[in-house]
MMTF fields as JSON, N, C-alpha, C and O atoms, coordinates in Angstrom:
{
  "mmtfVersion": "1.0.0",
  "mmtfProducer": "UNKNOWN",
  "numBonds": 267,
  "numAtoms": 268,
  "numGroups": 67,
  "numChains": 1,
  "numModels": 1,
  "chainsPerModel": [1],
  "groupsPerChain": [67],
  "chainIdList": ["A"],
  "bondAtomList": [4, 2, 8, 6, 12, 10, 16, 14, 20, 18, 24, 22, 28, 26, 32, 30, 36, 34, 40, 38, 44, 42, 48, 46, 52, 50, 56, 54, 60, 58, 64, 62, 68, 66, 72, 70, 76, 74, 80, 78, 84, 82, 88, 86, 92, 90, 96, 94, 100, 98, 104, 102, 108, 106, 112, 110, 116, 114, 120, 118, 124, 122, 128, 126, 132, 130, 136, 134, 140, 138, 144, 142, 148, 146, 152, 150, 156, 154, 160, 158, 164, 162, 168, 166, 172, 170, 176, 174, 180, 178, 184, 182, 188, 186, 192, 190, 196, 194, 200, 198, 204, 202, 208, 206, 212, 210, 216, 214, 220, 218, 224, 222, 228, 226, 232, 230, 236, 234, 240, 238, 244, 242, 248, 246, 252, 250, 256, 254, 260, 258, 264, 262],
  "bondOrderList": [1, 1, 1, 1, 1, 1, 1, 1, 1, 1, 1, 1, 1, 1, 1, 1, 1, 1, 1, 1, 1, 1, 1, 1, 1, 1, 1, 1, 1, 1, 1, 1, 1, 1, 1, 1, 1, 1, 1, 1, 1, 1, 1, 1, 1, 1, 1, 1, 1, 1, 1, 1, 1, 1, 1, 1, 1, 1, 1, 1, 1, 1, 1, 1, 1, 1],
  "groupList": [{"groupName": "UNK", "atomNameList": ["N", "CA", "C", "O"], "elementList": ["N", "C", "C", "O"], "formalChargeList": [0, 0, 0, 0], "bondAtomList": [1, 0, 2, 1, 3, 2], "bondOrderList": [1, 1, 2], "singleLetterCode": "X", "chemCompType": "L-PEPTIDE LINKING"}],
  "groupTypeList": [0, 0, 0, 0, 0, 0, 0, 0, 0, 0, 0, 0, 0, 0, 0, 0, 0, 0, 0, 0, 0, 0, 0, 0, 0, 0, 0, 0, 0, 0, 0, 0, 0, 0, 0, 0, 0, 0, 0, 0, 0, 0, 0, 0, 0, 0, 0, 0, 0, 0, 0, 0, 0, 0, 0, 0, 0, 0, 0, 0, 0, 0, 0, 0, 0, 0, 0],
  "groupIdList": [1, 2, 3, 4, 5, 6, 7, 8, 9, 10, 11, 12, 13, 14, 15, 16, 17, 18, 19, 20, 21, 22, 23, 24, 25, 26, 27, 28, 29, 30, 31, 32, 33, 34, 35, 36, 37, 38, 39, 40, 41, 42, 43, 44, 45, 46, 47, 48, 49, 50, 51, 52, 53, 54, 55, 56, 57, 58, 59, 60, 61, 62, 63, 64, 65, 66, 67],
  "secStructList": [7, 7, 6, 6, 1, 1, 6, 6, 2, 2, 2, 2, 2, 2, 2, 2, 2, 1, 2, 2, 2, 2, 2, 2, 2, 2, 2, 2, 2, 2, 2, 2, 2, 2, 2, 4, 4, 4, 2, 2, 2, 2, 2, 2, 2, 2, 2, 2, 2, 2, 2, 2, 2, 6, 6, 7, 7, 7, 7, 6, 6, 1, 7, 7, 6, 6, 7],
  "xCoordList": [70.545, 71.702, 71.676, 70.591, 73.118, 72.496, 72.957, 73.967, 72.64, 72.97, 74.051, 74.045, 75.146, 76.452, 76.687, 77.184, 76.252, 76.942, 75.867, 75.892, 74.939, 73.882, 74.698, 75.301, 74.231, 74.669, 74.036, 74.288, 73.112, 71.745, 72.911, 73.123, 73.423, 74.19, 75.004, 75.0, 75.797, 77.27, 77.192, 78.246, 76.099, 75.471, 75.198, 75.705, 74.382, 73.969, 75.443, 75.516, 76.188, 77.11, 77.967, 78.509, 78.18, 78.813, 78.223, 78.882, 76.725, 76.397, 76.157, 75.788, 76.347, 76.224, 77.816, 78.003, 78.969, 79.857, 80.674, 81.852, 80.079, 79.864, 79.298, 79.701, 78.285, 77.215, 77.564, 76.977, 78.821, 79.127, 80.581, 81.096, 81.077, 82.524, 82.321, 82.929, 81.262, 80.461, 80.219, 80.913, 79.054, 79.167, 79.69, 79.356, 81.003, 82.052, 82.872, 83.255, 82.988, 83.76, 83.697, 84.524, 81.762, 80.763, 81.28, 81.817, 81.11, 80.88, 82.287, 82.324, 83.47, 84.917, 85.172, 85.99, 84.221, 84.766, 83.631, 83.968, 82.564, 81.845, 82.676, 82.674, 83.26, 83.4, 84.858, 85.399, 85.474, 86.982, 86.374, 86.755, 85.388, 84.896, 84.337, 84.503, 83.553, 83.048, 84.403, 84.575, 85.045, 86.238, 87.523, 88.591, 87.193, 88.454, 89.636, 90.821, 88.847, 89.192, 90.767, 91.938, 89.908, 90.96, 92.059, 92.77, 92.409, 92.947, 94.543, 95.228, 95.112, 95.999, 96.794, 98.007, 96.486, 96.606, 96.693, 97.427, 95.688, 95.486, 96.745, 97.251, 97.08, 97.639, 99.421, 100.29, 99.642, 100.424, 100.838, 101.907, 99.779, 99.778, 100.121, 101.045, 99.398, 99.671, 101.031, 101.655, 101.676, 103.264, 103.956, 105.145, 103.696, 104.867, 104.338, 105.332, 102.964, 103.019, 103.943, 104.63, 103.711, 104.635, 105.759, 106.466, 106.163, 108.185, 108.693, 109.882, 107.337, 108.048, 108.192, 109.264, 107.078, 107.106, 108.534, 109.311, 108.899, 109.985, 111.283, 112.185, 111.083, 112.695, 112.797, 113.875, 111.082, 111.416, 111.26, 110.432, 111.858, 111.513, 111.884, 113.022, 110.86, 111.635, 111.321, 110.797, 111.446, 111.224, 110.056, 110.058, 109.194, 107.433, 107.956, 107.45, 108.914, 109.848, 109.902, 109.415, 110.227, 110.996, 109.793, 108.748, 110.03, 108.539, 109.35, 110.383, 108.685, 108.695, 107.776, 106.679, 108.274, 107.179, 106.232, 105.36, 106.233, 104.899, 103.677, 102.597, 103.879, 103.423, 102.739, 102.141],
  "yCoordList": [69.675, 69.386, 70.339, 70.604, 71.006, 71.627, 71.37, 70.667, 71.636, 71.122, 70.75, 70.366, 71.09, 70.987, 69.448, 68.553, 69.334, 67.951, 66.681, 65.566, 67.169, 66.222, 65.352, 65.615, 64.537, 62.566, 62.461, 61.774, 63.673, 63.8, 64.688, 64.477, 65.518, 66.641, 66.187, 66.291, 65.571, 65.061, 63.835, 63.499, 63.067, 61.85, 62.476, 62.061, 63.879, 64.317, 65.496, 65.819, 65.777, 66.452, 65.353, 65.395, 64.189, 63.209, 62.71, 62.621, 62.428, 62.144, 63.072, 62.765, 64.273, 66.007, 66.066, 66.878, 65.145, 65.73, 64.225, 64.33, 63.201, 62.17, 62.129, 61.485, 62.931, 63.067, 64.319, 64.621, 65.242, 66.404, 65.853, 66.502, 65.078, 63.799, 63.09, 63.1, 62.392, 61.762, 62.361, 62.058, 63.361, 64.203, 64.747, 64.734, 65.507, 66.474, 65.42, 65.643, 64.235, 63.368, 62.906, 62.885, 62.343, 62.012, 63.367, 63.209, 64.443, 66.371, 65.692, 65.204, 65.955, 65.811, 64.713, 64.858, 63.514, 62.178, 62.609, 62.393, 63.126, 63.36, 64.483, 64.187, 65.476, 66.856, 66.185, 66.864, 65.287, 64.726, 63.923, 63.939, 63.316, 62.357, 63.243, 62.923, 64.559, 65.334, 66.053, 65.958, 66.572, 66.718, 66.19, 66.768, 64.805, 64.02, 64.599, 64.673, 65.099, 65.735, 66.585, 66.647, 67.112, 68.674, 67.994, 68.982, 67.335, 66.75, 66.944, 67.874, 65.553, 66.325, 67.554, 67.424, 68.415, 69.94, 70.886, 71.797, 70.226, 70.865, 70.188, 70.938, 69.234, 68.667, 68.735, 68.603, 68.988, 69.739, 71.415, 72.016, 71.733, 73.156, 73.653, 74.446, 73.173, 72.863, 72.451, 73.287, 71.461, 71.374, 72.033, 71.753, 73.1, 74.282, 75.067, 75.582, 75.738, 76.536, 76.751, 77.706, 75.398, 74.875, 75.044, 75.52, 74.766, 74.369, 75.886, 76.172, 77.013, 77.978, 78.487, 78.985, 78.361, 79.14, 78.393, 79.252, 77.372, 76.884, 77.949, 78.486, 77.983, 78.046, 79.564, 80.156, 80.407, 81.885, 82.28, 81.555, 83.358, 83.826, 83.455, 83.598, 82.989, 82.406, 83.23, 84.312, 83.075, 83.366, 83.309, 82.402, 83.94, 83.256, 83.038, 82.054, 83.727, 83.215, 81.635, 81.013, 81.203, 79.94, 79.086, 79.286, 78.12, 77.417, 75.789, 75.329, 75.306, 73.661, 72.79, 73.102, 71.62, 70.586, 70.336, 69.52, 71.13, 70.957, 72.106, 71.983, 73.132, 74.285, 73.14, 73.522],
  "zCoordList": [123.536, 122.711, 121.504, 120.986, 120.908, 120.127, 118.707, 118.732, 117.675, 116.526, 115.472, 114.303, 116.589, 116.161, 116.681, 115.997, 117.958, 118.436, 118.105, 118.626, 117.11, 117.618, 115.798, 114.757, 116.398, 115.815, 113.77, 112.78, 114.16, 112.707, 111.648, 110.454, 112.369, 111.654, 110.542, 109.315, 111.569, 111.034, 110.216, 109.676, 110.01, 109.012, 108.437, 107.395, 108.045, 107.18, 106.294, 105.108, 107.2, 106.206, 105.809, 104.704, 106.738, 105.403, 103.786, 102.75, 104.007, 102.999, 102.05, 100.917, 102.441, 101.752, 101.039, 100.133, 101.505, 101.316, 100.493, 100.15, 100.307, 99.669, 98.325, 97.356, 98.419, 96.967, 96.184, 95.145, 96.875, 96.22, 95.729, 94.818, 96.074, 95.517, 94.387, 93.316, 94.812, 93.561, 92.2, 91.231, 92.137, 91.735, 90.751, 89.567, 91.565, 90.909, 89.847, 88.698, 90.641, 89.856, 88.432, 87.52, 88.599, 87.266, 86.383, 85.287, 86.849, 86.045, 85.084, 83.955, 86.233, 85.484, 84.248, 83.339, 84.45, 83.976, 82.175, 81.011, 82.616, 81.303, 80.451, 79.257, 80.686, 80.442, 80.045, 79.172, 80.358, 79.63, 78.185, 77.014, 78.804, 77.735, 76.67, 75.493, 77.052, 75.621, 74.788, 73.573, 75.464, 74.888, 74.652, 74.455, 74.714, 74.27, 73.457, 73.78, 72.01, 71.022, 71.482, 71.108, 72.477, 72.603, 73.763, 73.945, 74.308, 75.284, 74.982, 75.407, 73.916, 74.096, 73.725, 73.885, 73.384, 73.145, 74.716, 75.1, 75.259, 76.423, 77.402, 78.236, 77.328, 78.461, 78.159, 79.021, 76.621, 76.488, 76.556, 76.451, 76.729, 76.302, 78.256, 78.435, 79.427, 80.571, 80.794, 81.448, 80.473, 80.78, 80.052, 80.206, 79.019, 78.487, 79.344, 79.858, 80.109, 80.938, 82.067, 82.429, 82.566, 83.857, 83.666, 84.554, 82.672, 82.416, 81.951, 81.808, 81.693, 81.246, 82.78, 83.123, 83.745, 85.199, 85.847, 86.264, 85.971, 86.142, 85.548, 86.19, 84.6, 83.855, 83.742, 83.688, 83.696, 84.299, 82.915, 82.364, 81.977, 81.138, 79.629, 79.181, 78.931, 78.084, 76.714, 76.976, 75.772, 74.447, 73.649, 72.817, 73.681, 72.948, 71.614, 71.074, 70.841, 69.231, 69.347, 68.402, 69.984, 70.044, 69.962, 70.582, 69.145, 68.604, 69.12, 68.634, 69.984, 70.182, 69.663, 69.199, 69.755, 69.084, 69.906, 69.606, 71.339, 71.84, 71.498, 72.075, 70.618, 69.816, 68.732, 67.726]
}
């Protein structure tokens, strides 16, 4: 049998691919929590990116209250 089909593999890349979910998740959930601070800045600063790629070229002059 060879090591693709065998039963050991595929238990082992689930729990490989379980503990790298885990993980990434804990990384994300601390790394929000150390920078709380900067949050919303960032999460505004992300939807003027977006709304400028949307709307195409806009004006860097033009100052919003999300600035």
């Amino acid at each position: 049998m060879t090591l693709i089909h065998s039963s050991k593999f595929w238990l082992a890349a689930f729990y490989a691919g379980m503990a790298a979910g885990i993980f990434s998740t804990v990384a994300q959930i601390l790394l929000w929590w150390l920078f709380w601070d900067a949050l919303p800045s960032i999460l505004y600063r992300d939807a003027h990116f977006a709304a400028a790629i949307i709307m195409g070229k806009v004006d860097p002059a033009v100052k919003t209250i999300i600035d």
